[in-house]
C-alpha positions as CSV (number, residue, x, y, z in Angstrom):
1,X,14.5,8.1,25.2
2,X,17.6,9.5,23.1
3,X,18.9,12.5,24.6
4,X,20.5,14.4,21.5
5,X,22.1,17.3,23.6
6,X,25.8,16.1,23.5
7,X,28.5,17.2,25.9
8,X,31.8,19.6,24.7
9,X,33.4,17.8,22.2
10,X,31.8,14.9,21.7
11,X,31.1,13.9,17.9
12,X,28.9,10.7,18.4
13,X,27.2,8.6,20.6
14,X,24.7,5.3,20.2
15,X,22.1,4.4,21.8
16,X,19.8,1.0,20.6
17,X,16.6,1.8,19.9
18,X,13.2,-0.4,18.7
19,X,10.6,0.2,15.8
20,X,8.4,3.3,17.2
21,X,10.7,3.9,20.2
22,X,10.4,8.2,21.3
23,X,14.0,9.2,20.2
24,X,13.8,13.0,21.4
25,X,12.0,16.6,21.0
26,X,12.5,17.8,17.5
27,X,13.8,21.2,17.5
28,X,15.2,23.7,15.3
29,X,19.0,21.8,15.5
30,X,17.3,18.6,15.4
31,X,18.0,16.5,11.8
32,X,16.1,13.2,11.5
33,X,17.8,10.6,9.5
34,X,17.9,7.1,7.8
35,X,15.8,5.0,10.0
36,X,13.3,7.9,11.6
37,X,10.4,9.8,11.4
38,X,8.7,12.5,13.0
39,X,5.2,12.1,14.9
40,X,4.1,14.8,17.0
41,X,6.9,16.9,17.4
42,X,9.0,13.8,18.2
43,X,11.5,11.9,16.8
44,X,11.0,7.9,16.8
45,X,12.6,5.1,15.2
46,X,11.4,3.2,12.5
47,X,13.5,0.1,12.5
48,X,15.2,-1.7,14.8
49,X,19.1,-1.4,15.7
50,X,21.7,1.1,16.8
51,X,20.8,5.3,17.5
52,X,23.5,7.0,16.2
53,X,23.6,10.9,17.3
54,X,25.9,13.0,14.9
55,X,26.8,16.8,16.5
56,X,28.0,19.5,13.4
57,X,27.7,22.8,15.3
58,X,24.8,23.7,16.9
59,X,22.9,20.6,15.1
60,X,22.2,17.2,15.9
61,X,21.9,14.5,13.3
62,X,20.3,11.2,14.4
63,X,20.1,8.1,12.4
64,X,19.1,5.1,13.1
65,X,21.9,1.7,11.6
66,X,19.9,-1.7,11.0
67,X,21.9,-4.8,12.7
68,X,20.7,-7.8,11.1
69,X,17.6,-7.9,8.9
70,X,15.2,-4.2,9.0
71,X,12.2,-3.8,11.1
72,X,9.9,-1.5,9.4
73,X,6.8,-0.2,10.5
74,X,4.2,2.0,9.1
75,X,4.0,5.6,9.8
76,X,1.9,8.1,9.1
77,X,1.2,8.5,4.8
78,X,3.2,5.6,3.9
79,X,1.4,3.6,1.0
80,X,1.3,0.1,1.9
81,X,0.3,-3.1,-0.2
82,X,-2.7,-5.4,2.2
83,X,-4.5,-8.5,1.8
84,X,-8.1,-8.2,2.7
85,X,-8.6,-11.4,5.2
86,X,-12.3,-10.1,7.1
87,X,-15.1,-8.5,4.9
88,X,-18.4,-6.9,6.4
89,X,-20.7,-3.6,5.6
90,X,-18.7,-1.4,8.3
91,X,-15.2,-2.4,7.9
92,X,-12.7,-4.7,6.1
93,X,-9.6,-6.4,8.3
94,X,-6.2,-6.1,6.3
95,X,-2.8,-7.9,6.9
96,X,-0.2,-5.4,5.6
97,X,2.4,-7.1,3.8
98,X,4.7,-4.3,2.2
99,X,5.6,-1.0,3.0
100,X,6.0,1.1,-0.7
101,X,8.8,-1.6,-2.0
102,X,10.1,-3.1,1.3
103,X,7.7,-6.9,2.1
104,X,7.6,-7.6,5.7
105,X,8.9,-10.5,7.6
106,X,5.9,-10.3,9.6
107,X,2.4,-8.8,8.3
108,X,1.0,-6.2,10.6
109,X,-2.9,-5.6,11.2
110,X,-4.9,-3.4,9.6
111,X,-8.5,-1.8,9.3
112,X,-10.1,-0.3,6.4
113,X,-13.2,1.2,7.6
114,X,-16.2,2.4,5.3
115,X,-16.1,6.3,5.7
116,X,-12.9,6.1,4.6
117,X,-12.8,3.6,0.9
118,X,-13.5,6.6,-1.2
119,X,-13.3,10.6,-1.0
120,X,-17.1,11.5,-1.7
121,X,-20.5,10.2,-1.4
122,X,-18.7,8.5,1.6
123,X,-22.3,7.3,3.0
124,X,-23.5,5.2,-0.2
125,X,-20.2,3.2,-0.1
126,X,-21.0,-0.5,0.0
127,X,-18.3,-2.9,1.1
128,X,-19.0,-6.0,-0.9
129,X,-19.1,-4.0,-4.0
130,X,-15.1,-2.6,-3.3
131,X,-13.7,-5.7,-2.2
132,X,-13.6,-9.2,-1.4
133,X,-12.1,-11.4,1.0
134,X,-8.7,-12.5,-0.8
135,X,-8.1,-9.0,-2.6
136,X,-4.4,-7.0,-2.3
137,X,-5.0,-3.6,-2.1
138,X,-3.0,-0.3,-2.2
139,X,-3.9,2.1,0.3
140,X,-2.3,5.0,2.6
141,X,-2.1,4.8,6.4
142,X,-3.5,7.1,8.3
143,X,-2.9,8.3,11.8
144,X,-2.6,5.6,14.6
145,X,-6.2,5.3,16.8
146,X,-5.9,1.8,18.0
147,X,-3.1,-0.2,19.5
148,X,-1.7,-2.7,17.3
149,X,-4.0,-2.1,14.2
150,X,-3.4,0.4,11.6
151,X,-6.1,2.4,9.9
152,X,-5.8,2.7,6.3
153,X,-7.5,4.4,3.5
154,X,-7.9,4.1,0.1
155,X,-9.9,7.6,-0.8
156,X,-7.5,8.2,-3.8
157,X,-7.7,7.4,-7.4
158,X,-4.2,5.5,-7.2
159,X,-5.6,3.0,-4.3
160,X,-7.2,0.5,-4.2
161,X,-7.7,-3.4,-5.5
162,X,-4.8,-3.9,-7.1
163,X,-5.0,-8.0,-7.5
164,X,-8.4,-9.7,-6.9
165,X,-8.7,-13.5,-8.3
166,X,-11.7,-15.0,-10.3
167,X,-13.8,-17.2,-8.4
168,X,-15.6,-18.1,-11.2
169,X,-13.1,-19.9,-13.3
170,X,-12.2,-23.1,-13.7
171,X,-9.1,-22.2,-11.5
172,X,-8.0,-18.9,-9.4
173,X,-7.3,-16.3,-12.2
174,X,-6.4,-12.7,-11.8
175,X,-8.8,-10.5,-13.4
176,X,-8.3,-7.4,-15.5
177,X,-9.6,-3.8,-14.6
178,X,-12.4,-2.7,-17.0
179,X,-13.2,0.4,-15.1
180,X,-12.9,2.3,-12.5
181,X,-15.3,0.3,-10.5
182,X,-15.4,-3.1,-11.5
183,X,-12.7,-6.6,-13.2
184,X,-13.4,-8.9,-15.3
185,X,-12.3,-12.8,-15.2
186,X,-10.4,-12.6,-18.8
187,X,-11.9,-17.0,-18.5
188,X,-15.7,-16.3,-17.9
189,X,-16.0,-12.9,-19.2
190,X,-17.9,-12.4,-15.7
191,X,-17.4,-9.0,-14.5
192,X,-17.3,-8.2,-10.5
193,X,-17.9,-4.8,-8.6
194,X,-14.1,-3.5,-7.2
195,X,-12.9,0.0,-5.9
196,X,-9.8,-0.4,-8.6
197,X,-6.5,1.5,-8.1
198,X,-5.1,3.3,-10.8
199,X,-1.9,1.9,-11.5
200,X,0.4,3.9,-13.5
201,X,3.2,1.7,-14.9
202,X,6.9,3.2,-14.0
203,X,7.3,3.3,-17.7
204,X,4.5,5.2,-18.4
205,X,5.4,8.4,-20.6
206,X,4.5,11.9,-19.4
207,X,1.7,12.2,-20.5
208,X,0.0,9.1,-19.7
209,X,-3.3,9.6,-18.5
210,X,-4.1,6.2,-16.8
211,X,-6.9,5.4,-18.8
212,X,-7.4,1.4,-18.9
């Protein structure tokens, strides 16, 4: 662990740290910086590389410096782009392959579980009706429960299948949101059940209302 309390007169020190390493307390004079995040009243890191501990005054600003190529994990709210790999009526298994704009070097695991794929009438949610194996979904983590697996959710109107291919054209096509709650192969015409995410484009005016 980081201890941020510096001694009279000295401006910096470093420390290296790992992804999800316990950096110190937060406190009043405690300033969390590029490379950190807060998680029950602590400070960790998010990425791998070198703790650097800034003192102005009474406060402490600590950052954490990349060396090499960024570590990112998830924390806590991040949105995060998944590729549905296990399917069943309880659960789907994820690999996580992006963090908001950042793609991983490594996917990290992830569980989408039934109670939590929409925000009401959470008990007549069927699984194979809101995705498929193969899918690339949006959806927001949520806190950590088990070691090494991230639970996600996608109980908003912006998450959800993003990408899901066609499997009954000729060849793998991506299909087109018709709805709120199913795609269409643009090929076949053939229209499949999906929990679809409400992309709004970054061009999008205003007063853009999402409507596909």
């Amino acid at each position: 662990m980081v201890k941020p309390a510096l001694s009279a007169g000295v401006e910096e020190k470093t420390h290296i740290c790992v992804p999800g390493q316990r950096l110190c307390a937060v406190t009043e004079y405690t300033v969390g910086g590029e490379g950190t995040y807060e998680k029950l009243g602590y400070l960790h890191a998010s990425l791998s590389g070198v703790v650097r501990i800034r003192k102005r005054r009474k406060n402490n600003y600590i950052s954490v410096a990349s060396f090499g190529s960024k570590t990112v994990v998830p924390v806590v709210g991040d949105v995060v782009t998944a590729r549905i790999t296990v399917l069943n009526q309880r659960f789907a298994k994820c690999s996580i392959i992006c963090i908001g704009k950042t793609c991983l070097n490594r996917p990290y695991r992830g569980i989408l579980r039934k109670e939590d794929v929409r925000a009401t009438e959470k008990d007549r949610v069927e699984m194979y009706k809101c995705f498929r194996p193969g899918d690339v979904i949006l959806a927001r983590v949520l806190p950590l429960v088990e070691l090494n697996t991230y639970h996600l959710t996608t109980a908003e109107n912006e998450l959800g299948v993003a990408v899901a291919m066609s499997t009954r054209s000729p060849e793998p096509t991506p299909m087109v949101p018709v709805g709120w709650t199913e795609m269409q192969c643009p090929v076949t015409l053939v229209k499949e059940p999906r929990k679809v995410a409400k992309i709004v484009p970054e061009t999008a005016p205003p007063n853009y209302d999402g409507k596909l």
